[in-house]
C-alpha positions as CSV (number, residue, x, y, z in Angstrom):
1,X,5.0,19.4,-0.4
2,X,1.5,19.5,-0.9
3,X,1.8,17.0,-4.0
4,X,3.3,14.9,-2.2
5,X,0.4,14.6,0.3
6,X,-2.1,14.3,-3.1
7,X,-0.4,11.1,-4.2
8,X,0.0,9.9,-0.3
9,X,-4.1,10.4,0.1
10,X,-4.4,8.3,-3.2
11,X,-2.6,5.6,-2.2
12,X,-4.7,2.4,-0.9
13,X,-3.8,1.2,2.4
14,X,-1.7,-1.7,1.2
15,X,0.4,0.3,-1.4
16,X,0.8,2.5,2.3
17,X,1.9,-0.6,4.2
18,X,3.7,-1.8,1.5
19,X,6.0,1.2,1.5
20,X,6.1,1.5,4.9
21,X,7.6,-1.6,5.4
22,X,9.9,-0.8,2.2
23,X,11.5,2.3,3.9
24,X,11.8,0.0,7.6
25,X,13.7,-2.9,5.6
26,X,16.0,-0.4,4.1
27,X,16.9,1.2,6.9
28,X,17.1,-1.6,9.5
29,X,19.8,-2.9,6.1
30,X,22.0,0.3,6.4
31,X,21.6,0.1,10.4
32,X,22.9,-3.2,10.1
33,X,25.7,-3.0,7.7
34,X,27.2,0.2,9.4
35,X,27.0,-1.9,12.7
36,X,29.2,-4.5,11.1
37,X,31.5,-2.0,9.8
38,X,32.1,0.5,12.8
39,X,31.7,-2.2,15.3
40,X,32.5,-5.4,13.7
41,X,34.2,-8.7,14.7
42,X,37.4,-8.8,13.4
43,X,38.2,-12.5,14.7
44,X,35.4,-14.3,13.2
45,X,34.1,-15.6,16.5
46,X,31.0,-13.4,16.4
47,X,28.2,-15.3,14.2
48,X,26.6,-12.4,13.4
49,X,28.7,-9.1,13.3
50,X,31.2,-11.0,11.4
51,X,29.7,-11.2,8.5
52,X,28.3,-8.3,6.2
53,X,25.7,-10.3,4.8
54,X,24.2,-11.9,8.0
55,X,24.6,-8.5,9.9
56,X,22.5,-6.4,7.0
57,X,20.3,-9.5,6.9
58,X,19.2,-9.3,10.3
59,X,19.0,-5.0,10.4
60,X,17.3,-5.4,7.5
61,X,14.5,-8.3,9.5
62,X,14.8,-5.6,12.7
63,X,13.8,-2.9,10.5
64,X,10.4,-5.1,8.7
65,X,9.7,-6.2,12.8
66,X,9.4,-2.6,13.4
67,X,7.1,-1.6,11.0
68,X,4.5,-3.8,12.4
């Protein structure tokens, strides 16, 4: 653990941001996609749960919007 804090101390500010924001995109992404896949629209109508792409897209904008 104490490594791990080392190379967290040396990192600059942006390479901290910058992974940050990493870890928010790919989390909002999996929050997204396992929306569309419990919840879902089956019929289409839904523009954005209908899709996989659009619905990990959009977790995956969530997630960078809440790393600011």
């Amino acid at each position: 653990m104490n490594s791990i804090r080392a190379k967290w101390g040396a990192l600059t500010p942006k390479q901290k941001r910058t992974i940050k924001r990493s870890i928010g995109i790919v989390l909002g992404a999996t929050a997204g996609f396992t929306y569309y896949a419990t919840v879902g629209c089956a019929s289409g109508g839904c523009p954005i749960t209908s899709n996989p792409w659009i619905s990990t897209g959009w977790g995956a904008l969530i997630g960078l919007t809440a790393t600011y």
